[in-house]
C-alpha positions as CSV (number, residue, x, y, z in Angstrom):
1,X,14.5,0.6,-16.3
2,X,17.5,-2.2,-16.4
3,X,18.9,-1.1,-19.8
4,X,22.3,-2.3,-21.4
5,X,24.0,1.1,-21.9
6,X,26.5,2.1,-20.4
7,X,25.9,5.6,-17.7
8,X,29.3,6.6,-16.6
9,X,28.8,9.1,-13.0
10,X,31.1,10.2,-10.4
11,X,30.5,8.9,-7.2
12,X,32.6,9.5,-3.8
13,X,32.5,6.5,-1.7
14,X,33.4,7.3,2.1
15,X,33.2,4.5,4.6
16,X,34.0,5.8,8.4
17,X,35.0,3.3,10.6
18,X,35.1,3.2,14.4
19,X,37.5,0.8,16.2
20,X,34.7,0.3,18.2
21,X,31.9,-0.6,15.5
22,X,31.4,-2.8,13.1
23,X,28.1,-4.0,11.2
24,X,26.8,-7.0,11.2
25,X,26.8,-9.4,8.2
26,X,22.8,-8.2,7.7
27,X,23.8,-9.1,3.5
28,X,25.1,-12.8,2.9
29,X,26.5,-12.8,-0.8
30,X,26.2,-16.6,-2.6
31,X,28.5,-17.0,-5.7
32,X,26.8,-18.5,-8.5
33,X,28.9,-21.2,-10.4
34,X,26.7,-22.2,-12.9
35,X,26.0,-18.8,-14.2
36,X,29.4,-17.7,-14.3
37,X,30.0,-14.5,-15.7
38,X,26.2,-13.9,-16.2
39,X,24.6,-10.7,-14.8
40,X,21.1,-11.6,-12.6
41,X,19.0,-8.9,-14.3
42,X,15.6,-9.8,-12.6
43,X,14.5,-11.4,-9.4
44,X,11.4,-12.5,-7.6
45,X,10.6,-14.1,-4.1
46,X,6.8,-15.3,-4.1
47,X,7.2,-16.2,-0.7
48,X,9.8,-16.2,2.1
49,X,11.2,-19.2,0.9
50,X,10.5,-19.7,-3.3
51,X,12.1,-16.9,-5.7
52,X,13.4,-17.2,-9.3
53,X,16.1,-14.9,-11.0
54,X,17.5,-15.7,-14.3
55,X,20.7,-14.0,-16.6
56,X,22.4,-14.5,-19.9
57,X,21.9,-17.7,-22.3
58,X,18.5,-18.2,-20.7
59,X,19.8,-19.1,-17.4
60,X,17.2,-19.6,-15.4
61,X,17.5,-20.8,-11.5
62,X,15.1,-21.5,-8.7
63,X,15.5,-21.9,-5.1
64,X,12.9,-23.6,-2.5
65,X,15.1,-22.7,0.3
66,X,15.6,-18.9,0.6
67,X,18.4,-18.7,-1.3
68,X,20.5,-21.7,0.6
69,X,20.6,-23.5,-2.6
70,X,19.5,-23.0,-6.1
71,X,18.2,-25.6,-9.1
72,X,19.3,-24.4,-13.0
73,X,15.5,-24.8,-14.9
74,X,15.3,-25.3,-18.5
75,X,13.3,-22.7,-20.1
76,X,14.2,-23.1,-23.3
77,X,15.0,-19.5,-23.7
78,X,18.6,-18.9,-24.9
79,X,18.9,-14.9,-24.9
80,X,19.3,-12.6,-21.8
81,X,16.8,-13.7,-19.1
82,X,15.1,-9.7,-19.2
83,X,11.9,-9.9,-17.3
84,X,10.0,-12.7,-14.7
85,X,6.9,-12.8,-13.2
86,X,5.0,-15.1,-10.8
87,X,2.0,-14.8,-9.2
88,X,2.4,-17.6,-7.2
89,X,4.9,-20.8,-6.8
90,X,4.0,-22.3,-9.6
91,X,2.6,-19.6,-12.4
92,X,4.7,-17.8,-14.2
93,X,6.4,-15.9,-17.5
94,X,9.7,-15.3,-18.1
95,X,10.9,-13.2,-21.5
96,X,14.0,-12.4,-23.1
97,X,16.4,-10.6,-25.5
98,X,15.3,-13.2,-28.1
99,X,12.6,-12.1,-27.7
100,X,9.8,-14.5,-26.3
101,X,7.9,-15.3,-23.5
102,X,7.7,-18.4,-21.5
103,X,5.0,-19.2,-19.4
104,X,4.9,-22.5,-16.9
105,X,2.2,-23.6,-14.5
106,X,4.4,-26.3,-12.4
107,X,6.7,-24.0,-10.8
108,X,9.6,-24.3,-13.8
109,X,9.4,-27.8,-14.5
110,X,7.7,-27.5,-18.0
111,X,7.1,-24.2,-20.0
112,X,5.2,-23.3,-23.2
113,X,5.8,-20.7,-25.4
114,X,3.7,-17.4,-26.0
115,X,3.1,-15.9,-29.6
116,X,4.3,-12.5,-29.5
117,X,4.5,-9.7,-32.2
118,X,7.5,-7.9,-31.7
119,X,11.2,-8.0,-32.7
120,X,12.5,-6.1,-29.6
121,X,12.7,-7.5,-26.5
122,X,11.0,-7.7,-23.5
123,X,11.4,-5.0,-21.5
124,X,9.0,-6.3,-18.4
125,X,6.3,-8.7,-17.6
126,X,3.5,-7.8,-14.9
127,X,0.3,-10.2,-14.4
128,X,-2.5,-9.3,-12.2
129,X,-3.9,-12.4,-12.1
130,X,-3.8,-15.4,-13.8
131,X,-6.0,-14.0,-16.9
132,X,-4.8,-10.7,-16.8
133,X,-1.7,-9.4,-17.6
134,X,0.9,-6.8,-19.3
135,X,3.8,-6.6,-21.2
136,X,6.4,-3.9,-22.5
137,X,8.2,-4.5,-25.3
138,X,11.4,-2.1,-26.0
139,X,10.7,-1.0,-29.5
140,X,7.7,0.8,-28.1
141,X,4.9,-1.5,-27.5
142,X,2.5,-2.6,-25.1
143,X,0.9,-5.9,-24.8
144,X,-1.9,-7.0,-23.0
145,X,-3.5,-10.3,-22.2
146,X,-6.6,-11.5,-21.5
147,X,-6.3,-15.4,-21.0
148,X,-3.5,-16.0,-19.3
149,X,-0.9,-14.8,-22.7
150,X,-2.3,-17.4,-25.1
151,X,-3.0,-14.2,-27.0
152,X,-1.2,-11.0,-26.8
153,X,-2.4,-7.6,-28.2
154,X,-0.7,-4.4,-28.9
155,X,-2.5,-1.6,-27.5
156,X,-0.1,0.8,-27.1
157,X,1.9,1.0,-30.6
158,X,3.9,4.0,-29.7
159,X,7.8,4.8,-31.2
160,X,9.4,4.8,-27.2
161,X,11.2,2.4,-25.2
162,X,9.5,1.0,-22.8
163,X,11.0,-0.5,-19.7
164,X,9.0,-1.3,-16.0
165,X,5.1,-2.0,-16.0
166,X,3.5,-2.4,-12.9
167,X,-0.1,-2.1,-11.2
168,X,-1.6,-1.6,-8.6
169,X,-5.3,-2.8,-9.7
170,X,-6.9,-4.3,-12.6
171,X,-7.1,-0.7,-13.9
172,X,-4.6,1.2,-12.5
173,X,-0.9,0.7,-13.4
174,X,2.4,2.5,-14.5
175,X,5.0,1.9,-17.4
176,X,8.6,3.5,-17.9
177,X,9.9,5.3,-21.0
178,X,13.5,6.8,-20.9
179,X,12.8,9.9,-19.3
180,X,8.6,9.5,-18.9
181,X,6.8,7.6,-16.2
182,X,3.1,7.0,-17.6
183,X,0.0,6.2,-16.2
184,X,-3.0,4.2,-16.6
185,X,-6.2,4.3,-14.8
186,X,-8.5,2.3,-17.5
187,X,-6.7,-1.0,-17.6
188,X,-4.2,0.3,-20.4
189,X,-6.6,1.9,-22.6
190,X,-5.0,5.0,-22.8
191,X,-1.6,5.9,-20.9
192,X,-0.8,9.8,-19.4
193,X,2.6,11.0,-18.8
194,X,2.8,11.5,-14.9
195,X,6.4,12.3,-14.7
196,X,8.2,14.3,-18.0
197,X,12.5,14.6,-17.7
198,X,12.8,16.9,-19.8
199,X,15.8,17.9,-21.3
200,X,18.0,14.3,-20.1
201,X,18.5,16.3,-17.4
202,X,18.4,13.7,-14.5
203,X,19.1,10.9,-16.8
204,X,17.5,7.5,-17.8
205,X,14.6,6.4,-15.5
206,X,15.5,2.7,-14.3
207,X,12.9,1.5,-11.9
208,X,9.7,2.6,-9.9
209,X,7.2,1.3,-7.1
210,X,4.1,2.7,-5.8
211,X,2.2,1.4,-3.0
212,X,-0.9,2.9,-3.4
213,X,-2.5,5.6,-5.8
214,X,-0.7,8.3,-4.3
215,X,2.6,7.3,-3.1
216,X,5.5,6.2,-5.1
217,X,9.0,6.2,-5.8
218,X,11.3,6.0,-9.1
219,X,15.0,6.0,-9.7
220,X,17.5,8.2,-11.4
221,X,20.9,8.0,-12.1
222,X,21.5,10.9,-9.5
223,X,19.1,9.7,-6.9
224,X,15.9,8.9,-5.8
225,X,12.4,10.7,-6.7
226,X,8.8,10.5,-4.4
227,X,5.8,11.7,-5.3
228,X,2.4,11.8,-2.8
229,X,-0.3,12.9,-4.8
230,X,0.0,10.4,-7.6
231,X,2.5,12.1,-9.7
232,X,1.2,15.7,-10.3
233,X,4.5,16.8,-8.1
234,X,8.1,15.1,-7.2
235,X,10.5,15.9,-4.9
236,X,14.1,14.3,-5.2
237,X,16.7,13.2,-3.0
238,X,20.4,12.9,-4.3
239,X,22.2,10.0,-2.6
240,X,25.8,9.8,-2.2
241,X,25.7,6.5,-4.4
242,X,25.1,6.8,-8.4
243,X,23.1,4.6,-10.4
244,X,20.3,3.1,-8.6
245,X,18.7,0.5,-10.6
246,X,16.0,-1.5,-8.5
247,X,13.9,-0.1,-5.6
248,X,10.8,-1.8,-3.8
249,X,8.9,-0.3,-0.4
250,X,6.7,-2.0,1.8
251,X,4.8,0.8,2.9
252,X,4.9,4.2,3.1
253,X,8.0,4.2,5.4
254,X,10.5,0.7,4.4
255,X,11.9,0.3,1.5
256,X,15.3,-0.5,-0.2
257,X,17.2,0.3,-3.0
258,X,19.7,-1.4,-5.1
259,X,22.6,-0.5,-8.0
260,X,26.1,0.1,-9.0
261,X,28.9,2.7,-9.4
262,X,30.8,3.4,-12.2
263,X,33.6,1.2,-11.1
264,X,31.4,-1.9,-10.7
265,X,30.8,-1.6,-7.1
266,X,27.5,-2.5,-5.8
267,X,25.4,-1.2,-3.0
268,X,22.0,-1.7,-1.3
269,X,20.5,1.1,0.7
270,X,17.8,1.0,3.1
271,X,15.4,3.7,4.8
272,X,13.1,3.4,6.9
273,X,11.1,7.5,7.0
274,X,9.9,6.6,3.5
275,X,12.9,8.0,1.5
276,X,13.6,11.1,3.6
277,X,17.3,9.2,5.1
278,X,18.9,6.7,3.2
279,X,21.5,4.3,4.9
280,X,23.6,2.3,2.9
281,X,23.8,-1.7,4.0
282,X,26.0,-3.4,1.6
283,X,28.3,-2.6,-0.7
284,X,30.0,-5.2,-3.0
285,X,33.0,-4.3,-5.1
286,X,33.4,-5.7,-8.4
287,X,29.9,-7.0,-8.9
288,X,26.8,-4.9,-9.9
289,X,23.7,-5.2,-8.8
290,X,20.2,-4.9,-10.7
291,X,17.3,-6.0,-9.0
292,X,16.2,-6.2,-5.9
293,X,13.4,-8.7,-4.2
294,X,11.6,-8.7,-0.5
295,X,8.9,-10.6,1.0
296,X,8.8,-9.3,4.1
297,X,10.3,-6.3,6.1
298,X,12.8,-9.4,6.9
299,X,13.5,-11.4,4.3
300,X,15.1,-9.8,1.3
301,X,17.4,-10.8,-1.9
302,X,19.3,-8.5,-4.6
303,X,20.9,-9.7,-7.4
304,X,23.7,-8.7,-9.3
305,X,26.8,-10.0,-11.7
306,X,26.6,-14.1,-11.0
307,X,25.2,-13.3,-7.3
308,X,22.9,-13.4,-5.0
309,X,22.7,-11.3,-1.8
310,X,20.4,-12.0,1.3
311,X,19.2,-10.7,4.3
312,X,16.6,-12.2,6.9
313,X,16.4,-9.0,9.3
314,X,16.2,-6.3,6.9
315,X,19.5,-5.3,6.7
316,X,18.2,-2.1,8.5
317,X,20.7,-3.2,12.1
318,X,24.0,-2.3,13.3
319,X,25.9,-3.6,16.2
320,X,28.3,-1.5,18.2
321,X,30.3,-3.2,20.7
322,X,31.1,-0.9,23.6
323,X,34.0,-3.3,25.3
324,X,35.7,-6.5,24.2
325,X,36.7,-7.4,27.8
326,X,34.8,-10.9,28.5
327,X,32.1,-10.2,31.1
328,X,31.6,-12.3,33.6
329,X,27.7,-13.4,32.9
330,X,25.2,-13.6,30.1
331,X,23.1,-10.7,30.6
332,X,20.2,-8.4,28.6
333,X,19.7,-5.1,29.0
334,X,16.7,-2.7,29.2
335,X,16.2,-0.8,26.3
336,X,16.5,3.3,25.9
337,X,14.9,4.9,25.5
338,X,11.4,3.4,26.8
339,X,8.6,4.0,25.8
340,X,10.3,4.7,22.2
341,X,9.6,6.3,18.7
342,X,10.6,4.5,16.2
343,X,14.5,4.2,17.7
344,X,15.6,2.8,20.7
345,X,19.2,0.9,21.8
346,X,19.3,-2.2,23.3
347,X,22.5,-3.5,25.3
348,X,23.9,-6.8,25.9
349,X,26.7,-9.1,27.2
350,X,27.9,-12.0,26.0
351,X,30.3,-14.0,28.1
352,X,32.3,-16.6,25.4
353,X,32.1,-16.5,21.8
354,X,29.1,-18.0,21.1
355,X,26.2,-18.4,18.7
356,X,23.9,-15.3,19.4
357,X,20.2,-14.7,18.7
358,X,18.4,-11.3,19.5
359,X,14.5,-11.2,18.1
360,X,11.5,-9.0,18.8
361,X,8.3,-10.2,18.9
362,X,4.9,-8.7,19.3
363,X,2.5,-9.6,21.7
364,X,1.0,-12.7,19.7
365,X,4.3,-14.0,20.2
366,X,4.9,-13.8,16.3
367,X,8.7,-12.7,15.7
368,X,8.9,-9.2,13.8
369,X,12.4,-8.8,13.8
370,X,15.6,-10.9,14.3
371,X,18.2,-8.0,15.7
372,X,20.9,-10.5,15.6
373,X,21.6,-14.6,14.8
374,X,25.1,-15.4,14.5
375,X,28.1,-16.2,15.8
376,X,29.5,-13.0,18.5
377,X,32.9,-13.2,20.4
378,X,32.8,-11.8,23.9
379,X,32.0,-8.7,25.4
380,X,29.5,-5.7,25.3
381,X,27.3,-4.9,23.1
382,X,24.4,-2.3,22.1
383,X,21.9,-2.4,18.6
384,X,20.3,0.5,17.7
385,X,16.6,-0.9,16.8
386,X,14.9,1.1,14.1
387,X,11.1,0.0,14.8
388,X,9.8,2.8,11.6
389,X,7.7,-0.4,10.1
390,X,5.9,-1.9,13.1
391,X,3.0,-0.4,14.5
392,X,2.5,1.4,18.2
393,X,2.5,-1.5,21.1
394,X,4.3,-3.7,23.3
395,X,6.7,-5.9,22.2
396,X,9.2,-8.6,23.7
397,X,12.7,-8.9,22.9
398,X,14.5,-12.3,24.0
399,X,18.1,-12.8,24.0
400,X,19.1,-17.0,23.5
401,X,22.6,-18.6,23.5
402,X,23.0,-22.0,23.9
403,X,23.1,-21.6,27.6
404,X,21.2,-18.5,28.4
405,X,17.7,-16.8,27.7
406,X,16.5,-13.7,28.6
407,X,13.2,-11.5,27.7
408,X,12.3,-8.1,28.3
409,X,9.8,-5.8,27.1
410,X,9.4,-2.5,25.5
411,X,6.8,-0.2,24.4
412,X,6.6,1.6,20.6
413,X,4.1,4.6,20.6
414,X,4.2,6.6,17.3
């Protein structure tokens, strides 16, 4: 739940460094001038290549691009940008502090506003189709729609603070109270509490995700909670970083989280056994992050105080480079092990500093994975491949420079 108090934890930050390993820049952070000083509460991709996010004094920006440039859109909307929803390029609502809720159908150019009951503000916006949709408010409501939000009604009139609403189906869905995580399985009708912290003592709930009836995930202040059976039982894991504030999987194995320390430093972790290991890929001092965005097991955004960070292989790879001497040819190696399950390293040698591109692809030739695509100096090199999200096959991995190719394949049986 992205709330504005203030949770103050201790956190221990260790970063071990090998003179011999580095990671790669998996995270590209983009400085937002326009929005200066603003925090990004919310963002969205609907596609690898269109996402919105908004902040304070109803700043509102939209890329077409993946992030490589942005365009400020005038919502009309002058409080904290608090919640955004799309369910495709050009649908979508938007609500803030104010509070009210936008709504355009021309991607951002034009937007109407949506009567709305309620003198607290929105807490979260989720549509399940165009007709359909939901609405927490954080004075303890719950509105739904019907046609599209020319009417909202309060079905849910209860004295809690609502925060993330989500679902799965037309009838099945989730909502987030301070220490509650509710369900519905009658299209908000009636709401059951799933997930009870009793007692404040693992602090305020911030964010969930399920990605099916069963499985699902929800964030703490200490760490990270998963439940398999739909919420009857949790089991936690306490990561090393506090405050987790956004976290979205894929399926039952890739997913990512996203949040900030007490001393304003920012972090995204990644994992790809479904929450059992956690490995952190970024970490951004001085700016916080709040939300987190991916289309793909690729492409990926999180959002944070006046920035934007990217990724378009997961963040989920590290290089290690073995020797810096220059060798004397281009040259790809076999990986090992092979066959593999899901891990397997992959060595390399690049002769001159060069532009570097390292991609798997599956055997429709679509690319899965891009290990590496940047500029490398010389030497030797080996990635350790996590493969946890693909499915058991053969796949080709094809080194390219701008004077050498290579391919070679390798085999994934889970």
């Amino acid at each position: 739940m992205r709330k504005f108090k203030s949770l103050i934890f201790a956190m221990v930050l260790v970063l071990a460094i090998q003179s011999v390993s580095f990671s790669q820049s998996v995270w590209n952070t983009r400085q937002f001038q326009t929005i200066e000083g603003n925090q990004l509460r919310k963002v969205q991709f609907v596609s690898t290549t269109v996402g919105y996010t908004g902040g304070g004094n109803g700043k509102f920006v939209k890329t077409t691009d993946a992030g490589d440039s942005w365009n400020v859109l005038n919502t009309g909307l002058t409080g904290y940008i608090t919640a955004i929803y799309f369910i495709n390029e050009n649908t979508g609502w938007v609500g803030s502090t104010e509070p009210l809720v936008k709504k355009t159908t021309d991607g951002g150019i034009t937007w109407s506003s949506q009567p709305l009951s309620t003198s607290s503000y929105i807490a979260d916006i989720y549509f399940n189709n165009s007709q359909t949709g939901f609405l927490a408010g954080n004075g303890g409501q719950i509105f739904k729609t019907s046609n599209g939000g020319t009417n909202w009604i309060n079905i849910a009139p209860l004295n809690i603070h609502w925060g993330e609403v989500k679902f799965l189906d037309i009838n099945t869905g989730w909502i987030l109270s301070d220490y509650d995580l509710y369900r519905t399985t009658n299209a908000g009708t009636t709401w059951t509490s799933i997930f009870h912290n009793a007692g404040m003592q693992l602090g305020y709930f911030q964010d969930f995700h399920f990605i099916n009836a069963l499985t699902g995930w929800a964030t703490i202040p200490s760490g990270i909670a998963k439940t398999t059976n739909g919420g009857d039982s949790w089991s936690f894991k306490t990561i090393q970083m506090a405050s987790p504030m956004a976290i979205q999987f894929l399926n039952e194995n890739v997913g990512w989280c996203a949040g900030h320390t007490n001393n304003s430093t920012g972090y995204i972790l990644g994992t790809v056994n479904g929450g059992a290991n956690w490995v952190t890929q970024k970490v951004e001092p001085g700016n916080e992050y709040w939300d987190i965005s991916f289309a793909n097991v690729n492409m990926g955004w999180a959002t944070g105080d006046a920035i934007v960070s990217s990724t378009t292989n997961g963040g989920l790879v590290s290089i290690i480079q073995t020797s810096s001497q220059s060798p004397d040819a281009f040259s790809l190696k076999q990986n090992f092990p092979n066959p593999f399950n899901p891990t397997t390293k992959i060595g390399f040698l690049v002769k001159n500093s060069t532009f570097v591109s390292l991609k798997v692809f599956d055997m429709n030739g679509r690319e899965v994975k891009a290990l590496v695509n940047e500029n490398i100096s010389a030497g030797t090199y080996e990635i350790n491949f996590n493969a946890g999200e693909l499915n058991s096959g053969i796949y080709f991995y094809t080194l390219k420079t701008n004077e050498f190719t290579e391919t070679k394949k390798m085999t994934l049986i889970k």
